[in-house]
N, C-alpha and C positions, 0 to 999 in steps of 0.2 A: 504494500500500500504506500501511495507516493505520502514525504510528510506534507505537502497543502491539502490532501483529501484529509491526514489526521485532524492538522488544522480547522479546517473549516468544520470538521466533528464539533471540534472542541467548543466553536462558535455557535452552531447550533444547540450545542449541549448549554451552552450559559445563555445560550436568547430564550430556550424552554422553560430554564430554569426561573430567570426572571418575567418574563410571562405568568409565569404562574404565582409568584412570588406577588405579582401587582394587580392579580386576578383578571389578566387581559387575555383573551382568547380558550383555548380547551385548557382545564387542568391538567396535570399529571398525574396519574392514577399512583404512579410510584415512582416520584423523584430521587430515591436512593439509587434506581438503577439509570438514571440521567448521567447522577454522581459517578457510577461504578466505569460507564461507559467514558467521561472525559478522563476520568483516571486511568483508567486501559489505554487512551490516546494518548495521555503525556507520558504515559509507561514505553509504551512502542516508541516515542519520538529519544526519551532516557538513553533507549536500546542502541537506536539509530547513530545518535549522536558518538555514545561512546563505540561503536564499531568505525563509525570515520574516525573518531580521532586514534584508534588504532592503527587503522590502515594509513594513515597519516604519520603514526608514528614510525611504522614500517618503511616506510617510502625515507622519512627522514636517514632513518638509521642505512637503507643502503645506498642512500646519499652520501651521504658522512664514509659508509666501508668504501666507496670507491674513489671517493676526494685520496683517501689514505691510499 
C-alpha cells in the first residue's frame, strides 16, 4: 500500500472521527475501530519508514566500503 493511500486513511479516519464528535453527519457505530484503523496506518507508515532508513543505511555503508 503506497504511504499517501495510508495517509489519506488516516484523514478520513480523523474527519469521521470529528464528524461524529460534532454530531455532523452519520454516527459511528464504533469509533474505537476508526481508532484501531488510523493506528494500523501510522503502524504501517512506522514500518515503512524504518525499512528506508535501513536501506539507506545500506546504500551509505557500501558507499563508504568503496570510497575505502
Amino acid at each position: 500500500m503506497a504511504m499517501t493511500n495510508l495517509i489519506a486513511n488516516i484523514n478520513r479516519g480523523l474527519d469521521r472521527i470529528e464528524n461524529h464528535i460534532r454530531e455532523v453527519g452519520m454516527p459511528i457505530q464504533n469509533p474505537a475501530n476508526v481508532i484501531d484503523n488510523i493506528r494500523g496506518s501510522l503502524n504501517t507508515i512506522q514500518v515503512i519508514l524504518q525499512n528506508i532508513t535501513a536501506e539507506r543505511d545500506q546504500y551509505q555503508n557500501l558507499l563508504y566500503d568503496s570510497i575505502q
